[in-house]
Structure formats: structure tokens, C-alpha cells
N, CA, C and O of each residue as an XYZ file, in Angstrom:
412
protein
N     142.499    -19.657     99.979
C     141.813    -18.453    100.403
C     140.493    -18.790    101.098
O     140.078    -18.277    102.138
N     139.969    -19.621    100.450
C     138.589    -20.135    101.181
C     138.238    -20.961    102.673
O     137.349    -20.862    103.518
N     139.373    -21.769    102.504
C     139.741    -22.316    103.532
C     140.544    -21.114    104.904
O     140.328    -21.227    106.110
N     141.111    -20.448    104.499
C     141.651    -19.673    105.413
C     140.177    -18.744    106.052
O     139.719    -18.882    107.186
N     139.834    -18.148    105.368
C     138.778    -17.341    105.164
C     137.913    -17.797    106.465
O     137.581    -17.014    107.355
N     137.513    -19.579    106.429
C     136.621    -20.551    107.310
C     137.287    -20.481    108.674
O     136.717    -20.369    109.760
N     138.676    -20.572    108.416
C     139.423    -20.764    109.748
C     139.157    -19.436    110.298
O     138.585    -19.337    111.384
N     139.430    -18.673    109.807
C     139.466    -16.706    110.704
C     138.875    -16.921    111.199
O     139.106    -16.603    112.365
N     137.494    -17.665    110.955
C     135.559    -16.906    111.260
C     135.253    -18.266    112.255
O     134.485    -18.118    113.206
N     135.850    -19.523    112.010
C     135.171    -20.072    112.771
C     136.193    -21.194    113.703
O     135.741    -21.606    114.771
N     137.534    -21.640    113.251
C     138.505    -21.935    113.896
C     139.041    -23.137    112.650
O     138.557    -23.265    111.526
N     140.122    -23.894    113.229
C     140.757    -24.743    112.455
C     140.015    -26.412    112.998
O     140.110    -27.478    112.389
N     139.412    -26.190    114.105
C     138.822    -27.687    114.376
C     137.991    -27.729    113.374
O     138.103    -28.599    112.511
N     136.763    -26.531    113.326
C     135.664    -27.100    112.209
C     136.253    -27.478    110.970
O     136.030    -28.550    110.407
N     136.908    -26.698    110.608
C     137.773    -26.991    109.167
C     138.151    -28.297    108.700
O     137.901    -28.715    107.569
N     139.111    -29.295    110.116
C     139.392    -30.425    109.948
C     138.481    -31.269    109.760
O     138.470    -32.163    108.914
N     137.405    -30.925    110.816
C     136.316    -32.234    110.849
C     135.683    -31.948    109.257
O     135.310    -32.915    108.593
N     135.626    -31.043    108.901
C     134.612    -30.862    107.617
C     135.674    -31.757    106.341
O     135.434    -32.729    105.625
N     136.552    -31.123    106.459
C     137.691    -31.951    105.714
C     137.100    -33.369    105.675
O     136.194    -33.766    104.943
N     137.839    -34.108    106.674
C     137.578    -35.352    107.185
C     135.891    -35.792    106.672
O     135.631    -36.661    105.840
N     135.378    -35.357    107.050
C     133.401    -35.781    107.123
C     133.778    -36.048    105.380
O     133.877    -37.205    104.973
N     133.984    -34.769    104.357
C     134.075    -35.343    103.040
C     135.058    -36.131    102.574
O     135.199    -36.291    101.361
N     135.920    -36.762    103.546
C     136.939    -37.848    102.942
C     136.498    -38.728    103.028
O     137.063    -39.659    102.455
N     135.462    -38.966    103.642
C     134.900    -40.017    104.424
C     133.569    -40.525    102.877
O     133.206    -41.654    102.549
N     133.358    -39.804    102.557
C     132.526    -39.906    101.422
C     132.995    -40.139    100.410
O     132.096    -40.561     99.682
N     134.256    -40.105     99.716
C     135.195    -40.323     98.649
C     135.049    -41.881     98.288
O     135.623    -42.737     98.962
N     134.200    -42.214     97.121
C     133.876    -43.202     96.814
C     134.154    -44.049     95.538
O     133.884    -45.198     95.190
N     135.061    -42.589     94.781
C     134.716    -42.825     93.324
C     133.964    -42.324     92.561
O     134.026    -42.610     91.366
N     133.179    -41.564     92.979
C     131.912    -40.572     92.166
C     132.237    -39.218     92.776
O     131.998    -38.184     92.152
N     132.866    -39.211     94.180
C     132.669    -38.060     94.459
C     134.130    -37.556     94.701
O     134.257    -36.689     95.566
N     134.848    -37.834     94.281
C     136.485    -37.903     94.431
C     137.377    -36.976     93.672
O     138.541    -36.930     94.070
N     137.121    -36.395     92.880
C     137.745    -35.288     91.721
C     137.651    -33.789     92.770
O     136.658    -33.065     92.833
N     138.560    -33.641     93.303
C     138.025    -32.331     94.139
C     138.673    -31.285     93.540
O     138.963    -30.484     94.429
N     139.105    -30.833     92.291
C     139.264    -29.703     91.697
C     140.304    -29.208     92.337
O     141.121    -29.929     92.909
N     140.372    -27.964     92.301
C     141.540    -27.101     91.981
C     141.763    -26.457     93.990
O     142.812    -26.371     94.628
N     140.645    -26.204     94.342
C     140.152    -26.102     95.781
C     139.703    -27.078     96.564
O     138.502    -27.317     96.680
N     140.716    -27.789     97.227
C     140.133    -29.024     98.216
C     138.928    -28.725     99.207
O     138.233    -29.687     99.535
N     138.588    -27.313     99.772
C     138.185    -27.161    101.046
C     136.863    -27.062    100.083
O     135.990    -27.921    100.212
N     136.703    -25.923     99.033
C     135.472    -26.230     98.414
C     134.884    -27.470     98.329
O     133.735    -27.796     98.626
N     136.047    -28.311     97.770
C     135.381    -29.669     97.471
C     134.393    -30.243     98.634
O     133.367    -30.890     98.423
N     134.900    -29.880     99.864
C     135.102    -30.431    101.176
C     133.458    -30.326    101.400
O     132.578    -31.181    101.508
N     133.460    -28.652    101.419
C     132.024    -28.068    101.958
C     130.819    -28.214    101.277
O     129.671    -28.093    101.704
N     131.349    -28.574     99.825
C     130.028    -28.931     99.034
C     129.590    -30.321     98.819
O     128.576    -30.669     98.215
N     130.626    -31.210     99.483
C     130.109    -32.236     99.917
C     129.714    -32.964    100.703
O     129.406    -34.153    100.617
N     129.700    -31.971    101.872
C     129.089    -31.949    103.037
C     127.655    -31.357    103.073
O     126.716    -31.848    103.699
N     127.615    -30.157    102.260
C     126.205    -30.044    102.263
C     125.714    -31.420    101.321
O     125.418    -32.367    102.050
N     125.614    -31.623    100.265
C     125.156    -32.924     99.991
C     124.849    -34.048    100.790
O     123.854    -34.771    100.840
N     126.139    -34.037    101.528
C     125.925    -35.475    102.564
C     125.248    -35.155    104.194
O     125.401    -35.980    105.095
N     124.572    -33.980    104.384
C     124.071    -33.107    105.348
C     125.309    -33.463    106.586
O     124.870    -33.527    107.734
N     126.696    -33.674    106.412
C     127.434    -33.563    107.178
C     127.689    -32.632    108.560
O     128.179    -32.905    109.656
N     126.961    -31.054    107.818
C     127.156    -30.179    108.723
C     125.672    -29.922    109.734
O     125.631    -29.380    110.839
N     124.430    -30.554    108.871
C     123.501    -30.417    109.400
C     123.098    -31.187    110.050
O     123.649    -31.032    111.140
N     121.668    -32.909    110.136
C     121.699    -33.253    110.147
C     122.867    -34.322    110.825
O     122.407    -35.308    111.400
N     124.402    -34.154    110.775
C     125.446    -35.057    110.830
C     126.297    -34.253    111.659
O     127.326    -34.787    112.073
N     126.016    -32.901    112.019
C     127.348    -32.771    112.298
C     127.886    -33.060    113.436
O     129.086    -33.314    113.537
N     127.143    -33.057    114.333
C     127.745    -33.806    116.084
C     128.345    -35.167    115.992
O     128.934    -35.792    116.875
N     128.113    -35.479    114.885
C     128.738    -37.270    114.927
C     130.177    -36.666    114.011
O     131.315    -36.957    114.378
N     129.977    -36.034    113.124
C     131.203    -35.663    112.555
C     132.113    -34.547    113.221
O     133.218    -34.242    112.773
N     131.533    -33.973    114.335
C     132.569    -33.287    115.400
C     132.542    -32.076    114.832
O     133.517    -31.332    114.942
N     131.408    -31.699    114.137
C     131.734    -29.752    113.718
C     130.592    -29.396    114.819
O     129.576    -29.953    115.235
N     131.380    -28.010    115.112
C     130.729    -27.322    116.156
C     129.905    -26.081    116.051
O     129.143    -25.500    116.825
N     130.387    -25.836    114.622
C     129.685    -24.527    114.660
C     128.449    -24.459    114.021
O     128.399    -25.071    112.954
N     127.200    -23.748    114.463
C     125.906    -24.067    113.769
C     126.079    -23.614    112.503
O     127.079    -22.974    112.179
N     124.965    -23.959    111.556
C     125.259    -24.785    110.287
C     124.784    -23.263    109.798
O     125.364    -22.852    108.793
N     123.762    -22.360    110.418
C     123.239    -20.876    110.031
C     123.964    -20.201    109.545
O     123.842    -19.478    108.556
N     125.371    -20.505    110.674
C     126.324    -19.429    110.653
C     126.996    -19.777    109.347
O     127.122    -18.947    108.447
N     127.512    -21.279    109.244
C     128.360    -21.570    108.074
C     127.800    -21.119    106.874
O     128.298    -20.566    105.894
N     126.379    -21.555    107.223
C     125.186    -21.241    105.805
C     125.497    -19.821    105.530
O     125.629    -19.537    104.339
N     125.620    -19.004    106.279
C     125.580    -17.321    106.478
C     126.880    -17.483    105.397
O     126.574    -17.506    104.205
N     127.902    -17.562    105.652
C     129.515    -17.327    105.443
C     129.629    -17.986    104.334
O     130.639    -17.594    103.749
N     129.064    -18.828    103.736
C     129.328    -19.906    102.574
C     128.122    -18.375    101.476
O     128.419    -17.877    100.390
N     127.025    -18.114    102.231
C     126.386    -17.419    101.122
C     126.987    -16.316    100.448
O     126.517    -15.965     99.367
N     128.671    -15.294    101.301
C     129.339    -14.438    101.244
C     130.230    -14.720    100.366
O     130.831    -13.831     99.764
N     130.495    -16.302    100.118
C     131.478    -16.149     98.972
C     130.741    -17.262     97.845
O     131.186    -18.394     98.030
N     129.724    -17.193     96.733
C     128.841    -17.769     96.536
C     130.018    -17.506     94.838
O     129.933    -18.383     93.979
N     130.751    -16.580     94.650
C     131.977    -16.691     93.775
C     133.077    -17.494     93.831
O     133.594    -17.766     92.747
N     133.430    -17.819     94.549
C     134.512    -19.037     95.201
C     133.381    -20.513     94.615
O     133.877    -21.412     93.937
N     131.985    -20.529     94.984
C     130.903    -21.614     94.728
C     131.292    -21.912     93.520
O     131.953    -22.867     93.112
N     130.660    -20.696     92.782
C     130.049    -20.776     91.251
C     132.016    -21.335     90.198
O     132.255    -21.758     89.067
N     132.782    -21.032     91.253
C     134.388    -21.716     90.371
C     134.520    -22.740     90.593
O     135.609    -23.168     90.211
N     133.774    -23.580     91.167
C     134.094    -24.955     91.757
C     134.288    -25.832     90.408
O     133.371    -25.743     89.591
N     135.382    -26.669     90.088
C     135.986    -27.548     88.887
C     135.931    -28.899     89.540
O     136.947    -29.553     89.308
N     135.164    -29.425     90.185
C     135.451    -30.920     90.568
C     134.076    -31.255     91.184
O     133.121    -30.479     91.135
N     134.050    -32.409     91.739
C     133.006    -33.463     91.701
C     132.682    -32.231     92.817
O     133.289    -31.264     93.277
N     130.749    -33.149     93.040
C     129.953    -32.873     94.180
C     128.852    -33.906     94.423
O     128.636    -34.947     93.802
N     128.290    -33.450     95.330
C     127.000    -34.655     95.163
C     126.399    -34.341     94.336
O     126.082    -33.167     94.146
N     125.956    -35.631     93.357
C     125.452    -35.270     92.263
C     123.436    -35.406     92.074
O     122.707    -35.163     91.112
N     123.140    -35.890     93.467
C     122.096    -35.941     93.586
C     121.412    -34.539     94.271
O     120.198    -34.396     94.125
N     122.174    -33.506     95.016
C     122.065    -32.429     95.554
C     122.204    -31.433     94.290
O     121.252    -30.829     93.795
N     123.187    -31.380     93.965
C     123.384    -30.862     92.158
C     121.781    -30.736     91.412
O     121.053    -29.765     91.208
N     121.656    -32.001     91.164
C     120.029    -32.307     90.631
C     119.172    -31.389     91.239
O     118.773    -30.428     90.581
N     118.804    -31.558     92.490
C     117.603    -30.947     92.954
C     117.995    -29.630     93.427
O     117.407    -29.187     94.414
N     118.661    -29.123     93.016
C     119.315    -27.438     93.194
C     119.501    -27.327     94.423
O     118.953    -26.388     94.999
N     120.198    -28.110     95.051
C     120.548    -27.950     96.637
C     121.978    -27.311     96.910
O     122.357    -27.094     98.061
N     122.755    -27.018     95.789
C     123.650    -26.283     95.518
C     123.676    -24.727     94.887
O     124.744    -24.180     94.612
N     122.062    -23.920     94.641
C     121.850    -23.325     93.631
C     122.073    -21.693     94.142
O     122.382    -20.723     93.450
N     121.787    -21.770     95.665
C     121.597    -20.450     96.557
C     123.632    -20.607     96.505
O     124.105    -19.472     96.549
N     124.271    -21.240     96.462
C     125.549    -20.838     96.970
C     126.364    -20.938     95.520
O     127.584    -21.091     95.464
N     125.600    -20.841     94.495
C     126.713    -20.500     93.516
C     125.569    -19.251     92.216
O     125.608    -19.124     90.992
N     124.561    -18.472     93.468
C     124.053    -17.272     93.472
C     122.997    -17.693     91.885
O     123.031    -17.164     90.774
N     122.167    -18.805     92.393
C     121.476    -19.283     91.154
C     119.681    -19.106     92.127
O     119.641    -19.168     93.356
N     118.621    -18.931     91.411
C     117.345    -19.028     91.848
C     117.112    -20.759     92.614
O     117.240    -21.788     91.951
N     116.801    -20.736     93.922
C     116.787    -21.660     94.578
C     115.344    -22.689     94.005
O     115.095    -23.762     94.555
């Protein structure tokens, strides 16, 4: 659902590259992607500033506002997340606005 949801709003390229950008990070710490792969995907991209910071090298096109915008709309899909993330972003509440927690 989440993943589809990304594709409607912003296409199936960003989707892949975002995919990809967090496979690319799969190290062993960050590898348990729960029950929702694409979640897994996006919250470890914000960790790894994949979409920000990274994203022209990782081939996503769409500005990061917009994603930021659309990720804040389903901040319930966030707060179910069952699998790894960055755990250093975790720490410093860099995950806290998208699973509708005081930033």
C-alpha cells in the first residue's frame, strides 16, 4: 500500500532508485526490513540522506520537500514499522516527525 501510494504521486523510477539506494546500505545492522520492504527502504534513506544530500548520485528525482510532504501523510504506516533502521538517526530523533512523535 505504501509503496503503491509513492508510485501514484511520484512515479515507479523514484521508487526503484530509493529501493536500490537502501540495498545498497544492507550491511548487517540494517538488513531486517520487516513486514514492509518500501518502508524499510525510505527510512533508510532518510538515515543515509539518500534522498537528500545523495539523491542525484542515487538517481531520485523528485525533491525531497515533496517526498518529506507525502511521507508526513502517512506518519501511521511510520509509527508500524517492525524492522531495522538507521540506528544512529533513530537516536537523535531524526525519525520522530514521521512516526508523529515531538521532533
Amino acid at each position: 500500500m505504501l509503496r503503491e501510494s509513492f508510485v501514484e504521486r511520484f512515479g515507479e523510477s523514484d521508487a526503484a532508485a530509493i529501493e536500490a539506494a537502501a540495498n545498497q546500505h544492507k550491511n548487517g545492522i540494517h538488513d531486517r526490513v520487516g513486514s514492509d520492504p518500501f518502508r524499510w527502504a525510505l527510512l533508510i534513506c532518510i538515515g543515509f540522506e539518500c534522498m537528500t544530500r545523495f539523491a542525484k548520485e542515487h538517481g531520485i528525482t523528485t525533491p525531497f520537500e515533496k517526498i518529506d510532504a507525502w511521507m508526513m501523510e502517512h506518519t501511521a504506516d511510520f509509527a508500524a514499522h517492525d524492522g531495522d533502521t538507521d540506528f544512529i538517526t533513530l537516536f537523535v530523533g531524526g525519525y520522530n516527525k514521521y512516526v508523529g512523535r515531538p521532533e
